[in-house]
N, CA, C, O and CB atoms as a CASP TS submission, in Angstrom:
PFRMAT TS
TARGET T0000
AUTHOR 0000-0000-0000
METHOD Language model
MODEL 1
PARENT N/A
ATOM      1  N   UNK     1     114.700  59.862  63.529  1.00  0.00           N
ATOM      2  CA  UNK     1     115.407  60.562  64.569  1.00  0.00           C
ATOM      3  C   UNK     1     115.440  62.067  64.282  1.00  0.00           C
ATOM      4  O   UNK     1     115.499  63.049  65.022  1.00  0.00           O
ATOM      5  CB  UNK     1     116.820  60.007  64.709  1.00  0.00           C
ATOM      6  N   UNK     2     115.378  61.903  62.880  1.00  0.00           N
ATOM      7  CA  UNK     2     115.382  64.076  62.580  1.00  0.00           C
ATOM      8  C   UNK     2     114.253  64.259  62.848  1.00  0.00           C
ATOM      9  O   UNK     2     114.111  65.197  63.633  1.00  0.00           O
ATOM     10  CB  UNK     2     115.622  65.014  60.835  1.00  0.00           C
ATOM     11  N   UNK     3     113.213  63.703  62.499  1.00  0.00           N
ATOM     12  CA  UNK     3     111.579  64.144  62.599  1.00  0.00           C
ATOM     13  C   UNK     3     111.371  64.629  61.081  1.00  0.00           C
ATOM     14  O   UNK     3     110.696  65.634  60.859  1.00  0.00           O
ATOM     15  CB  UNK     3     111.182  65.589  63.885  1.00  0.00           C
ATOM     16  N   UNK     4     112.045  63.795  59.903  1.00  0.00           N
ATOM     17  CA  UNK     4     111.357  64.011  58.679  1.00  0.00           C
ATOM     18  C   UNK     4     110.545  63.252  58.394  1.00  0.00           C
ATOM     19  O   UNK     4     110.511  62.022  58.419  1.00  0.00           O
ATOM     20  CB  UNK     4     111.984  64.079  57.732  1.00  0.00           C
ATOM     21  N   UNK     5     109.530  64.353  57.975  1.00  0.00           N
ATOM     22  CA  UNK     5     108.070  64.176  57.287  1.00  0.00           C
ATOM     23  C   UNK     5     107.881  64.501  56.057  1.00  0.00           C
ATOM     24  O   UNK     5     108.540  65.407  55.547  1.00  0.00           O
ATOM     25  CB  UNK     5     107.087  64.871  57.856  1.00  0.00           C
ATOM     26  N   UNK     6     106.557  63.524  55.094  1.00  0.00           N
ATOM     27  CA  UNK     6     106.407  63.680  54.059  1.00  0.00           C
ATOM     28  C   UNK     6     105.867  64.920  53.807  1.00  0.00           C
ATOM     29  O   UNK     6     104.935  65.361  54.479  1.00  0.00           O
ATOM     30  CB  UNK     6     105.888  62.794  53.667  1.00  0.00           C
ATOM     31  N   UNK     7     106.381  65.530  52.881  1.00  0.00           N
ATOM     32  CA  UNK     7     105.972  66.923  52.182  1.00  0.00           C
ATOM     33  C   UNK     7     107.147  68.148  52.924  1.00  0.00           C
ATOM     34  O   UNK     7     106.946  69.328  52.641  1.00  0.00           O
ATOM     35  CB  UNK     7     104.003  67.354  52.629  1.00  0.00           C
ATOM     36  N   UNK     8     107.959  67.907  53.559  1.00  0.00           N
ATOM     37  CA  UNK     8     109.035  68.707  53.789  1.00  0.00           C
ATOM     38  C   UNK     8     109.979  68.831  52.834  1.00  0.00           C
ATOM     39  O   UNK     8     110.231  67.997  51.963  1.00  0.00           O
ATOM     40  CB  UNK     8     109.598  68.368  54.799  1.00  0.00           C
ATOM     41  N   UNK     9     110.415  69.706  52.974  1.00  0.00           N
ATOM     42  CA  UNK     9     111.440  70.586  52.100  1.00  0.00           C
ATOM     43  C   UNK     9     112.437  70.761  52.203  1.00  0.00           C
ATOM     44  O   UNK     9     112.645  71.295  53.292  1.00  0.00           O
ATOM     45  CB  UNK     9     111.342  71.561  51.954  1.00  0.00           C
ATOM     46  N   UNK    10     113.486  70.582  51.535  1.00  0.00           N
ATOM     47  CA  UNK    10     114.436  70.902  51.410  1.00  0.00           C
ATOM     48  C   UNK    10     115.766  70.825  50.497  1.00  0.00           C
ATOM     49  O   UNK    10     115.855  70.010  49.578  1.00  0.00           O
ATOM     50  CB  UNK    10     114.431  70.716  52.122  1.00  0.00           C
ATOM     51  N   UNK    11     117.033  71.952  50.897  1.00  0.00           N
ATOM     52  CA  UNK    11     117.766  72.635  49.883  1.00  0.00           C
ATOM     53  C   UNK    11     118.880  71.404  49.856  1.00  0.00           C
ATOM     54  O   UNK    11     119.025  70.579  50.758  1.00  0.00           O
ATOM     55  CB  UNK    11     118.318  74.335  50.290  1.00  0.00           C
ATOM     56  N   UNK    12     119.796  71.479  48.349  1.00  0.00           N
ATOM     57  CA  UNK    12     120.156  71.048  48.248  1.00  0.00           C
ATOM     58  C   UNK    12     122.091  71.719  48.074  1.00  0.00           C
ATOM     59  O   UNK    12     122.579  72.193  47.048  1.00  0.00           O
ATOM     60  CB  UNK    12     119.232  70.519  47.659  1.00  0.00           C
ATOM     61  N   UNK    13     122.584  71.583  49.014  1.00  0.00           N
ATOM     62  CA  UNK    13     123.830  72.746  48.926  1.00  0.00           C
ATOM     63  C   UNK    13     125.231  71.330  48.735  1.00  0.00           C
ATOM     64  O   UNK    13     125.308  70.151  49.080  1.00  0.00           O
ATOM     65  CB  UNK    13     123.982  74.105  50.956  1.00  0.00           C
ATOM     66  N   UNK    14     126.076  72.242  48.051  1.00  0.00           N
ATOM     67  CA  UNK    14     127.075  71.433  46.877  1.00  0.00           C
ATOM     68  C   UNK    14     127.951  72.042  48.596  1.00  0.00           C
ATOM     69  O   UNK    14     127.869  73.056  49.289  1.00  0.00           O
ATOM     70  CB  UNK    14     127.562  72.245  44.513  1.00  0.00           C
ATOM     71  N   UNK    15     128.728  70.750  48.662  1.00  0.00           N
ATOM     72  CA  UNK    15     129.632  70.942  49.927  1.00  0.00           C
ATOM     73  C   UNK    15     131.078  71.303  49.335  1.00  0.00           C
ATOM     74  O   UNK    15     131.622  72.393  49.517  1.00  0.00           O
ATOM     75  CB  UNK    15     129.697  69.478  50.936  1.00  0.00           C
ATOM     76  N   UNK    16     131.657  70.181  48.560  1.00  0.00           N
ATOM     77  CA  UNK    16     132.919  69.895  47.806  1.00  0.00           C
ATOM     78  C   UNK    16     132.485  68.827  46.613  1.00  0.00           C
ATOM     79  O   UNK    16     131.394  68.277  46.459  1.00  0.00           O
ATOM     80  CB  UNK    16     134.141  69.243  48.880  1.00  0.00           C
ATOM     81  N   UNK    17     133.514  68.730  45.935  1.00  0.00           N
ATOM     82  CA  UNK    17     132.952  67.819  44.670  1.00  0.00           C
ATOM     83  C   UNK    17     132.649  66.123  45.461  1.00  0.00           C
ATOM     84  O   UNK    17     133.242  65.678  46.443  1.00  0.00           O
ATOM     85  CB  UNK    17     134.466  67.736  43.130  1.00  0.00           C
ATOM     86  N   UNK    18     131.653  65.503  44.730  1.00  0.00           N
ATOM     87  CA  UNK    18     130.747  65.038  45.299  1.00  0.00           C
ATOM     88  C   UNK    18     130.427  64.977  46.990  1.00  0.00           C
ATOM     89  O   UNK    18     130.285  63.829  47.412  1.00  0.00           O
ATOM     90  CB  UNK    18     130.843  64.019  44.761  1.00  0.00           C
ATOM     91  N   UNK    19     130.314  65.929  47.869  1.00  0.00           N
ATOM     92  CA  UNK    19     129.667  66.204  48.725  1.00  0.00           C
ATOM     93  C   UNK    19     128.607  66.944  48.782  1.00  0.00           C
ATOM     94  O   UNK    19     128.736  68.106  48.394  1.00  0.00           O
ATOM     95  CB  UNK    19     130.232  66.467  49.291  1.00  0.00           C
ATOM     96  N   UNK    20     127.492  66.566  49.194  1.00  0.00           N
ATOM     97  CA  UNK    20     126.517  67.384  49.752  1.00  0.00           C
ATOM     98  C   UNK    20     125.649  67.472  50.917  1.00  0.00           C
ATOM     99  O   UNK    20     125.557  66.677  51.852  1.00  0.00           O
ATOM    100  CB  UNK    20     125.905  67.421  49.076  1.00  0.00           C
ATOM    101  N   UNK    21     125.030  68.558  50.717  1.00  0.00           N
ATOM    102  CA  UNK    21     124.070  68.851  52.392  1.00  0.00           C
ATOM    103  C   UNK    21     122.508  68.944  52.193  1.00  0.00           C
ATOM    104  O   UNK    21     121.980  69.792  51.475  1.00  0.00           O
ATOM    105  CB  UNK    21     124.494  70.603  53.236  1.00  0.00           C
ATOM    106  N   UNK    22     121.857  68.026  52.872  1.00  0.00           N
ATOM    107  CA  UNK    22     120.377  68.866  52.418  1.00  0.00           C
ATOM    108  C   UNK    22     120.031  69.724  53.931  1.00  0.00           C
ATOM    109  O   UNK    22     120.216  69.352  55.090  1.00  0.00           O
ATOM    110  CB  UNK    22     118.755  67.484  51.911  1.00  0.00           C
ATOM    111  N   UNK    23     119.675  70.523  53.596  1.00  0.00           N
ATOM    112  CA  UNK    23     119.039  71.820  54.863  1.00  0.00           C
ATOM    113  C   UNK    23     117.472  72.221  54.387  1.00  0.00           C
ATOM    114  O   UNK    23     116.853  72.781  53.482  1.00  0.00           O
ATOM    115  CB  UNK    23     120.183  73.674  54.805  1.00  0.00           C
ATOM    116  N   UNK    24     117.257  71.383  55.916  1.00  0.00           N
ATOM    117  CA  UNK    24     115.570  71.537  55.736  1.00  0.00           C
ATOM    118  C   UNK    24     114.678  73.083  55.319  1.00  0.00           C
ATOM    119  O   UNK    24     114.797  73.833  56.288  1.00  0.00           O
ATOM    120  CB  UNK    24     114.968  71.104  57.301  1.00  0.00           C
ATOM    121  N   UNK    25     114.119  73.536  54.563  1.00  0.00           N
ATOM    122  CA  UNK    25     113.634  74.725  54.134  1.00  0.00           C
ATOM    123  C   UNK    25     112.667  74.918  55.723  1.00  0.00           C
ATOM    124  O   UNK    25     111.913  74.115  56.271  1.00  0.00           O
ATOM    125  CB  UNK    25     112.733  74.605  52.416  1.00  0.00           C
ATOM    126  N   UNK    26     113.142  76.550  56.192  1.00  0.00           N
ATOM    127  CA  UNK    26     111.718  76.784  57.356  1.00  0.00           C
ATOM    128  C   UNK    26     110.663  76.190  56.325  1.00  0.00           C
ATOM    129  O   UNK    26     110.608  76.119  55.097  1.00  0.00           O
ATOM    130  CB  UNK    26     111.217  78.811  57.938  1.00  0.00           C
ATOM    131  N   UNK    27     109.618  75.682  57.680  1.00  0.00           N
ATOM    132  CA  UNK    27     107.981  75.972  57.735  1.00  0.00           C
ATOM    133  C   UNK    27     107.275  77.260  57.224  1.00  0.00           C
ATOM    134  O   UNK    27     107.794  78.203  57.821  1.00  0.00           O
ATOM    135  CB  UNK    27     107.561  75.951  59.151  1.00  0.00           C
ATOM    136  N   UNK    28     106.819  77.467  56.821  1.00  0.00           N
ATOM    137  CA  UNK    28     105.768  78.815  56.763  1.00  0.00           C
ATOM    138  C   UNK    28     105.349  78.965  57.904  1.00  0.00           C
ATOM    139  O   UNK    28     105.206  77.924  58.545  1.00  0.00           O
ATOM    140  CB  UNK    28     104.495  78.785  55.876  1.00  0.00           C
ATOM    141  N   UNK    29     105.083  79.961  58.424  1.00  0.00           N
ATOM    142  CA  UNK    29     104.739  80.853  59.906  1.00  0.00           C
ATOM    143  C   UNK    29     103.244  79.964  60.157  1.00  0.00           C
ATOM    144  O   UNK    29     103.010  79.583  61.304  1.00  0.00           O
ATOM    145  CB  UNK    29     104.454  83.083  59.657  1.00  0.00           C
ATOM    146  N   UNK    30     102.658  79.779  59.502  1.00  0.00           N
ATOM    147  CA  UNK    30     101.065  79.522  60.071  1.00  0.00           C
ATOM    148  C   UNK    30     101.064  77.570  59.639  1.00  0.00           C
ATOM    149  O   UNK    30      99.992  76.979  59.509  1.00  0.00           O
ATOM    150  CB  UNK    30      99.449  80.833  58.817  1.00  0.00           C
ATOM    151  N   UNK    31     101.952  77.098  59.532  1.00  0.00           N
ATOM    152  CA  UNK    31     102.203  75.707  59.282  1.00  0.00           C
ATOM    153  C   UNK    31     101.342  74.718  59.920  1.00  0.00           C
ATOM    154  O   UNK    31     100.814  73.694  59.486  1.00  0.00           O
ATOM    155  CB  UNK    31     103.471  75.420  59.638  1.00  0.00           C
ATOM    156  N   UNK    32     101.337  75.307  61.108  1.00  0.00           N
ATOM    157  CA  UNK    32     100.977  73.999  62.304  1.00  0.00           C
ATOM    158  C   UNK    32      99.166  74.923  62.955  1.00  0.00           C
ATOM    159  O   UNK    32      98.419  74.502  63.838  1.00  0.00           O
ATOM    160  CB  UNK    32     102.892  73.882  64.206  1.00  0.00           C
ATOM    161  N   UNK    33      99.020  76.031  62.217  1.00  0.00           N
ATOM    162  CA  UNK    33      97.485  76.537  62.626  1.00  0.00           C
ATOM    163  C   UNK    33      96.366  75.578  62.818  1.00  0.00           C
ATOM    164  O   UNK    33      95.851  75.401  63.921  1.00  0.00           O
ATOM    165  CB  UNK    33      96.934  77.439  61.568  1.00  0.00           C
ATOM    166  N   UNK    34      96.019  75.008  61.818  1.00  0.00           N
ATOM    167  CA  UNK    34      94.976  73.997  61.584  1.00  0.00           C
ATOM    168  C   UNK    34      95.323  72.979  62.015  1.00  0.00           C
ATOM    169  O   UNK    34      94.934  72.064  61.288  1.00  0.00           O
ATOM    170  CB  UNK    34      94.590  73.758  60.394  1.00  0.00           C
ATOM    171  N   UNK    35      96.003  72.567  63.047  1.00  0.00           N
ATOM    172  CA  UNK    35      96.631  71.578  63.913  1.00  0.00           C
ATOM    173  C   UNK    35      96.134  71.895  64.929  1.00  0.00           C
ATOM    174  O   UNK    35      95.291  71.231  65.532  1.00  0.00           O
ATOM    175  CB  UNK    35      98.003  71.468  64.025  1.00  0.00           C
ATOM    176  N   UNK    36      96.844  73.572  65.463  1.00  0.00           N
ATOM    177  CA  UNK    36      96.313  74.021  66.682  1.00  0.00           C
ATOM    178  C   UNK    36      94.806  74.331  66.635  1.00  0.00           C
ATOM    179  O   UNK    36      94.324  74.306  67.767  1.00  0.00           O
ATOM    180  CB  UNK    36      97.059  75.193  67.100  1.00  0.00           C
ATOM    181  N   UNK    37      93.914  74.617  65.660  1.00  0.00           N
ATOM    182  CA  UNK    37      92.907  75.022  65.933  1.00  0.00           C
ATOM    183  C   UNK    37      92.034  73.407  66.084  1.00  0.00           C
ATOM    184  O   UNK    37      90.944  73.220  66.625  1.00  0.00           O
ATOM    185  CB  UNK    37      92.515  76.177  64.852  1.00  0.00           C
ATOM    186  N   UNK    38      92.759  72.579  65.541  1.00  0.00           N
ATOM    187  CA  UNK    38      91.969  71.119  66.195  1.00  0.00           C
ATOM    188  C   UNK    38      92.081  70.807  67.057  1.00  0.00           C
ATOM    189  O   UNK    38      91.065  70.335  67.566  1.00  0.00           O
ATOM    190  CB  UNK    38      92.074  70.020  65.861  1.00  0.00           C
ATOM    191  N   UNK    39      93.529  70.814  68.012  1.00  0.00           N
ATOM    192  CA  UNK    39      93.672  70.327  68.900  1.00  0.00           C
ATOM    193  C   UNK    39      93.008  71.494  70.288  1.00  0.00           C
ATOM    194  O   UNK    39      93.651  71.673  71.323  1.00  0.00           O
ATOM    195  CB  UNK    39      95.110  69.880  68.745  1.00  0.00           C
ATOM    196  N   UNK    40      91.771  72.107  70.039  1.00  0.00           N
ATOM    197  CA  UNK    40      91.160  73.105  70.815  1.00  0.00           C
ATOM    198  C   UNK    40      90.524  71.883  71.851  1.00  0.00           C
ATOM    199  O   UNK    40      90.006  70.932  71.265  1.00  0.00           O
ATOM    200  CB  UNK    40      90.003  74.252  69.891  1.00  0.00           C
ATOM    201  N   UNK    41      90.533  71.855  73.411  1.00  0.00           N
ATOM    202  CA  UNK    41      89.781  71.351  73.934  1.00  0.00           C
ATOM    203  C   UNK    41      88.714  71.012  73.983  1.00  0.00           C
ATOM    204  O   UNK    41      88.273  69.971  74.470  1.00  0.00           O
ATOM    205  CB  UNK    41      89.841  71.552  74.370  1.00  0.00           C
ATOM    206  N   UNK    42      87.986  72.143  73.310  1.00  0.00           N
ATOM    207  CA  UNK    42      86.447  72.331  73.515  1.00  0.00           C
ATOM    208  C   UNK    42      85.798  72.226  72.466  1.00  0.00           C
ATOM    209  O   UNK    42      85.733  73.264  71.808  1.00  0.00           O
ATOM    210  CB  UNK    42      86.027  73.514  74.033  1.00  0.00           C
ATOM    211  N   UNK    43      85.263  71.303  72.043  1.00  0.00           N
ATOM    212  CA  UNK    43      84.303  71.127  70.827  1.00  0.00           C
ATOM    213  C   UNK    43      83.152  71.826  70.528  1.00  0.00           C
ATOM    214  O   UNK    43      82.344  72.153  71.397  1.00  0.00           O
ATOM    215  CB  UNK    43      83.852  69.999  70.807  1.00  0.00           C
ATOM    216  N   UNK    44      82.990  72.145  69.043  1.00  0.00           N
ATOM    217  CA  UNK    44      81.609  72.422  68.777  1.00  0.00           C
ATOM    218  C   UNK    44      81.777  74.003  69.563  1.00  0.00           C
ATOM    219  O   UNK    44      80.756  74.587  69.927  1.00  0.00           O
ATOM    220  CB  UNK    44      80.362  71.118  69.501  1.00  0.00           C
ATOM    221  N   UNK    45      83.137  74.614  69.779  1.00  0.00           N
ATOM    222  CA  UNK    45      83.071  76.133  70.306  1.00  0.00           C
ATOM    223  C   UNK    45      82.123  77.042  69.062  1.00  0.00           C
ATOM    224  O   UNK    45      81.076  77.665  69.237  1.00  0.00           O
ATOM    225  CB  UNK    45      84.925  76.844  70.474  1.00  0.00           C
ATOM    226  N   UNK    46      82.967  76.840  67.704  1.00  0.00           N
ATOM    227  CA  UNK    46      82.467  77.594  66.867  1.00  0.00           C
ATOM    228  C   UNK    46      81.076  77.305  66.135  1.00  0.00           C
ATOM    229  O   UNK    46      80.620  76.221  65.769  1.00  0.00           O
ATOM    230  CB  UNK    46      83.397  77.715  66.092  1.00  0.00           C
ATOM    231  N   UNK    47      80.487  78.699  66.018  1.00  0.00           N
ATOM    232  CA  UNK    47      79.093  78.954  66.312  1.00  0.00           C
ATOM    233  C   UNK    47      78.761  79.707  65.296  1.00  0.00           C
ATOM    234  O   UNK    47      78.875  80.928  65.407  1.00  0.00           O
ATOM    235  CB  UNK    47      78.760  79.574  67.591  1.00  0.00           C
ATOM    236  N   UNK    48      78.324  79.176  64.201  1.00  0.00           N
ATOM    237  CA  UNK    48      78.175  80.271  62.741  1.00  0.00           C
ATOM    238  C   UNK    48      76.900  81.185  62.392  1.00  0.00           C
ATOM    239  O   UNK    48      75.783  80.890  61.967  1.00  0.00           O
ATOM    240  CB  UNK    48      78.224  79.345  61.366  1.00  0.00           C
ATOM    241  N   UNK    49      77.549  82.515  62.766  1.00  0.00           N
ATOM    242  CA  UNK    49      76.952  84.035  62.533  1.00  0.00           C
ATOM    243  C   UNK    49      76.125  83.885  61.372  1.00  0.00           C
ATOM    244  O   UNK    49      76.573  83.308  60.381  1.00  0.00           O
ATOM    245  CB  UNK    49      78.107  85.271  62.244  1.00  0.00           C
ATOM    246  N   UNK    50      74.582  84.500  61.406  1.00  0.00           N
ATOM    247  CA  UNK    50      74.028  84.546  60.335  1.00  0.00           C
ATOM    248  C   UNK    50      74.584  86.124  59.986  1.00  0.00           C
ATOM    249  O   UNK    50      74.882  87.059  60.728  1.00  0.00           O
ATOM    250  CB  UNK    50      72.437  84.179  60.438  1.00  0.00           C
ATOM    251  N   UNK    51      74.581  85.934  58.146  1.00  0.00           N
ATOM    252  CA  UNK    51      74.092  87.596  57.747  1.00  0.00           C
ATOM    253  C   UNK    51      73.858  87.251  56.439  1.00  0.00           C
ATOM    254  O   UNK    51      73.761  86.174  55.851  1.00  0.00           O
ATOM    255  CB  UNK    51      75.288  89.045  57.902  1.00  0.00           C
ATOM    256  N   UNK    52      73.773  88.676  56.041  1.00  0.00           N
ATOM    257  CA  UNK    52      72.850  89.035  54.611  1.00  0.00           C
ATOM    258  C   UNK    52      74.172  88.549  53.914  1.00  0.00           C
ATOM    259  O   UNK    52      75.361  88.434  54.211  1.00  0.00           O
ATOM    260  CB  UNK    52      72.161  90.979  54.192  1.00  0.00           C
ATOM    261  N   UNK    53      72.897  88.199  52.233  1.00  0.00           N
ATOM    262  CA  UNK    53      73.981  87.788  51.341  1.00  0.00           C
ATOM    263  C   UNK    53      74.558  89.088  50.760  1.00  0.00           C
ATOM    264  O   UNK    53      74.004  90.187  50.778  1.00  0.00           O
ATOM    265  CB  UNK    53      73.470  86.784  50.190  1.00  0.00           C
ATOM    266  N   UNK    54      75.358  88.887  50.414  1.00  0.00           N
ATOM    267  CA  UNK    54      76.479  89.914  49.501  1.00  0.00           C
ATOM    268  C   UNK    54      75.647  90.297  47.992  1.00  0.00           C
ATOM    269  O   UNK    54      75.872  91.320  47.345  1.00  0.00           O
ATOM    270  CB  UNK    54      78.265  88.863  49.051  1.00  0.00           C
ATOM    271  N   UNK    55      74.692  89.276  47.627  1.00  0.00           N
ATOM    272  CA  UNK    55      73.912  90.105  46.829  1.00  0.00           C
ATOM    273  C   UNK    55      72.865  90.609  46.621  1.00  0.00           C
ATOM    274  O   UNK    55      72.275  90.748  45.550  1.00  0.00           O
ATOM    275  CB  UNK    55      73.900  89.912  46.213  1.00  0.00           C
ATOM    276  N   UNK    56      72.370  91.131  48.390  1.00  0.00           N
ATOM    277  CA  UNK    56      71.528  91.954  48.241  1.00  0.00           C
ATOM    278  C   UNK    56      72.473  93.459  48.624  1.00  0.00           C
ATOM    279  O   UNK    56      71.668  94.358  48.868  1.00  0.00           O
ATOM    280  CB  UNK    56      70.223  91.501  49.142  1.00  0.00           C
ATOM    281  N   UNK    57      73.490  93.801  48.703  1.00  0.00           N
ATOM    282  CA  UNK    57      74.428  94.787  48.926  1.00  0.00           C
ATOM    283  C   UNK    57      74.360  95.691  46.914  1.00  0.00           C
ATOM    284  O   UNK    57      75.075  96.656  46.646  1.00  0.00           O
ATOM    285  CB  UNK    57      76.272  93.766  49.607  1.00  0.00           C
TER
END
């Protein structure tokens, strides 16, 4: 019903003697990127650029 998932985080805060709270730690800002960049409609968009290697520089 919370929507906890494995590998989430979170704090562990002392309420009163034996009480406590856990409070989910934010996400990192770019969390769900590689989610969104799968869930792109359009397959096979990306199209890989040739160039020179770095050791002929």
């Amino acid at each position: 019903m919370d929507r906890v998932e494995p590998g989430q985080e979170f704090d562990l805060e002392r309420v009163d003697l034996g009480e406590y709270r856990l409070v989910r730690r934010a996400a990192p800002l770019n969390d769900d990127t590689v989610s969104w960049l799968l869930a792109c409609p359009e397959k096979d968009f990306f199209i890989p650029v040739e160039s020179a290697s770095t050791d002929a520089l």
